[in-house]
KOLDRENZA-172605 format. One record per residue (C-alpha): residue number from 0; residue in three letters; x, y, z. Coordinates in pm, 1 decimal, padded with zeros to 6 digits, always signed. Each point is the difference from the previous one (the first is absolute). Layout:
R  n  res  east  north  up
R  NUM  ALA  X  Y  Z
...
***
This chain:
R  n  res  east  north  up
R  0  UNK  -00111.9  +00507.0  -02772.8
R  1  UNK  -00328.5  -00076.5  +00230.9
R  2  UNK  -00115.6  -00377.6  -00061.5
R  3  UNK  -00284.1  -00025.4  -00151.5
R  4  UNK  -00223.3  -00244.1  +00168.1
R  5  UNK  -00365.1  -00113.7  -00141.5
R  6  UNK  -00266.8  -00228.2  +00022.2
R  7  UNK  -00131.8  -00168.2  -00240.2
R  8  UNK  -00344.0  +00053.0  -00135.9
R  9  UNK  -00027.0  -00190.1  -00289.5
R  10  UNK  +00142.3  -00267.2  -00274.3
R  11  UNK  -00095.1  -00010.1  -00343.7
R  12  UNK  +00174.4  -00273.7  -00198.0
R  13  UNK  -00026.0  -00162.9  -00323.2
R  14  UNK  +00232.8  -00303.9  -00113.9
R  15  UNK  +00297.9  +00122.7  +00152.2
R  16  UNK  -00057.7  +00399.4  +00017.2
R  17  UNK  -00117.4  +00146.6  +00335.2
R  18  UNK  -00101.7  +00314.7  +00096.1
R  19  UNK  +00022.1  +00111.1  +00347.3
R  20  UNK  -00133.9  +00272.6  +00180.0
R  21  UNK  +00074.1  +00140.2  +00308.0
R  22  UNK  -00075.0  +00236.5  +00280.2
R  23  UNK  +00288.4  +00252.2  +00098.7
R  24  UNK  -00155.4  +00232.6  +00261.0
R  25  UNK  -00290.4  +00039.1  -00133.0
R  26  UNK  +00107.6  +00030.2  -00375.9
R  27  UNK  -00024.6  -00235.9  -00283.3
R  28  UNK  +00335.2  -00192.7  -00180.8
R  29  UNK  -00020.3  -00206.2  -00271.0
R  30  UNK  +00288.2  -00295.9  -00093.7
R  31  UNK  +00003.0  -00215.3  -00269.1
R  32  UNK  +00205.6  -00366.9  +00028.4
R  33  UNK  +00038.6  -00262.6  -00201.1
R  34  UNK  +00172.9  -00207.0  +00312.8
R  35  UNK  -00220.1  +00059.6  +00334.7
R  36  UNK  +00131.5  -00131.5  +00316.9
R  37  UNK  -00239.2  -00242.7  +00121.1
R  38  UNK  -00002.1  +00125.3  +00372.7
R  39  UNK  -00123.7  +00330.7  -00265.2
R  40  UNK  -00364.5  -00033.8  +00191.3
R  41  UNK  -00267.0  +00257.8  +00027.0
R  42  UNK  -00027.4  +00156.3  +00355.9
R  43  UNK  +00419.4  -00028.4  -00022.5
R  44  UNK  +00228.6  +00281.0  +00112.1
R  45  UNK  +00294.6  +00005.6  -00240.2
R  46  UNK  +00272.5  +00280.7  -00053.7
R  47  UNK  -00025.5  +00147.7  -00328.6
R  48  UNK  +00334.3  +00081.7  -00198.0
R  49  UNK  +00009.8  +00275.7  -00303.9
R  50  UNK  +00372.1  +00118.9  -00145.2
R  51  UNK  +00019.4  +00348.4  +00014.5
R  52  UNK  +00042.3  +00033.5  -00357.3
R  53  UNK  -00350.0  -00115.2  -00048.1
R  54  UNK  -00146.4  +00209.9  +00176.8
R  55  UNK  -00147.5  +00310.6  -00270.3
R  56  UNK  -00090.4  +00315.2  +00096.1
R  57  UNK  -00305.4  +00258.0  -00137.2
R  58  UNK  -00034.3  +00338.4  +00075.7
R  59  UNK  -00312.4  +00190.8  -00135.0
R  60  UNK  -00150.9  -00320.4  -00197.0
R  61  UNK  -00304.5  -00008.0  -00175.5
R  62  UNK  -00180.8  -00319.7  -00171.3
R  63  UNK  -00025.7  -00377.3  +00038.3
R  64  UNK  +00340.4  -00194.2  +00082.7
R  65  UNK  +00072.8  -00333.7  -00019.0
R  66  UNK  +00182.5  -00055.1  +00309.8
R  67  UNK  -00172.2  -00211.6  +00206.1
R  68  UNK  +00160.9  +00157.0  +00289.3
R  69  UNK  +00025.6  +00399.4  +00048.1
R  70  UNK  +00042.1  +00167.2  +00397.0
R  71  UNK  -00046.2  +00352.0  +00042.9
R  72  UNK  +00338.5  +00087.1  +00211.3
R  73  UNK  +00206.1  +00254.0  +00102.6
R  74  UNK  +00370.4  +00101.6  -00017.3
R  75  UNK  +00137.0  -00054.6  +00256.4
R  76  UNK  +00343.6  +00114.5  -00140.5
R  77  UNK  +00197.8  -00011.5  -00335.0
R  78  UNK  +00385.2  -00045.0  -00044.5
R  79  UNK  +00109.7  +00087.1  -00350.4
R  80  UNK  +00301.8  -00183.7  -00131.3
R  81  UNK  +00147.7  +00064.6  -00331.2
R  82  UNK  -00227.4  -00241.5  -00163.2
R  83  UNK  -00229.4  -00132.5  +00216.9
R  84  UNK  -00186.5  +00137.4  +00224.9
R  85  UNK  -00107.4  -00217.0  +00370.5
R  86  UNK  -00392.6  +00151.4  +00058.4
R  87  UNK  -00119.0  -00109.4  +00341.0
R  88  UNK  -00371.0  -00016.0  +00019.9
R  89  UNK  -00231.0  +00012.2  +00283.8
R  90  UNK  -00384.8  -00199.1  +00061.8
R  91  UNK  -00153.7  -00145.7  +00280.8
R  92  UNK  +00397.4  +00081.6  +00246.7
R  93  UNK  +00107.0  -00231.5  -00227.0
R  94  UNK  +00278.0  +00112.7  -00220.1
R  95  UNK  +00077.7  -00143.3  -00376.6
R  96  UNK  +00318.0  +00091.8  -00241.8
R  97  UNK  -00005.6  +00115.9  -00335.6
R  98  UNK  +00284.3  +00008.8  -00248.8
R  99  UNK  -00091.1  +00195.8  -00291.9
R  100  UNK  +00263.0  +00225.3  -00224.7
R  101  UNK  +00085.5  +00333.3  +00119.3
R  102  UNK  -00100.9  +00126.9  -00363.4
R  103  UNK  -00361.9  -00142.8  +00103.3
R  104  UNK  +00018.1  +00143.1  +00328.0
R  105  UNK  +00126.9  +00367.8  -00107.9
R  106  UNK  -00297.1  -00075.2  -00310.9
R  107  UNK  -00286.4  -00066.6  +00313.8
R  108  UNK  +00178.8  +00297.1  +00169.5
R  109  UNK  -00023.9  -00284.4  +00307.5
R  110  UNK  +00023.0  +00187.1  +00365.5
R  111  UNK  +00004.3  -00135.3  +00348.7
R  112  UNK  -00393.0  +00014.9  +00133.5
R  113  UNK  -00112.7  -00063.7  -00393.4
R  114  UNK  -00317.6  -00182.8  +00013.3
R  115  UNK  +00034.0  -00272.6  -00274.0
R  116  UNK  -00108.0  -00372.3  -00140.2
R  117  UNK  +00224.6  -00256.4  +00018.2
R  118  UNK  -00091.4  -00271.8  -00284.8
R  119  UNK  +00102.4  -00339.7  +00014.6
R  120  UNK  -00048.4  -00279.3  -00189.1
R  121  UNK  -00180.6  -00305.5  +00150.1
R  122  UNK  +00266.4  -00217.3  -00179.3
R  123  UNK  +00265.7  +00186.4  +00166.0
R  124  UNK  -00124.0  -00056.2  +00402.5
R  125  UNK  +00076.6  -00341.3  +00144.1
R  126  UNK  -00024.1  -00135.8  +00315.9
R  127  UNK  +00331.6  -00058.5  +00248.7
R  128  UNK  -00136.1  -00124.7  +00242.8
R  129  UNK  -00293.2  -00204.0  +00145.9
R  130  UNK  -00079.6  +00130.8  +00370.4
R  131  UNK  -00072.0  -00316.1  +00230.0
R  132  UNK  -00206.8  +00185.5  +00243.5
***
């Protein structure tokens, strides 16, 4: 998929928990760390990693989540397997995976040009890369 690459805005830490927040385009992302690279610097590009299979998806949601991260996107396209299903997801002409189950995906009735939220823990984005630009 696209790399995802950020600035950062802001750290928060406390003993040794941070909380980072970048800039993607325009959009918000959280991370949480309990290691953070020291070259980890506000004002620093970095390339953002998230597995595919932690990427969740919403369709027609109502209420308060707690994911500190949620992206309206679209579908770009959907290939159903027997059990999983690979949802490729569309924001900003930058394109993100999703593996969910093909029961969840028949369940959201999921179709190509969907408009959905992709949730996404801030424990589960990390940073692979530090940009020396």
């Amino acid at each position: 998929m696209s790399p995802i690459v950020a600035t950062v805005t802001t750290i928060d830490n406390l003993e040794q928990l941070n909380i980072v927040e970048f800039d993607f385009q325009g959009l918000k992302l959280k991370m949480m760390s309990l290691d953070l690279n020291a070259n980890v610097q506000v004002g620093k590009r970095v390339v953002l990693s998230i597995k595919p299979t932690n990427i969740a998806l919403a369709k027609n949601i109502t209420g308060d989540l707690s994911f500190s991260n949620q992206i309206v996107a679209t579908i770009d396209s959907l290939i159903m397997g027997e059990l999983l299903s690979s949802v490729v997801l569309k924001t900003k002409e930058i394109l993100f995976e999703s593996i969910i189950t093909v029961s969840s995906a028949k369940r959201m009735n999921l179709q190509q040009n969907d408009e959905v939220i992709m949730l996404i823990k801030a424990s589960d984005v990390s940073i692979s890369e530090v940009l020396h630009d």
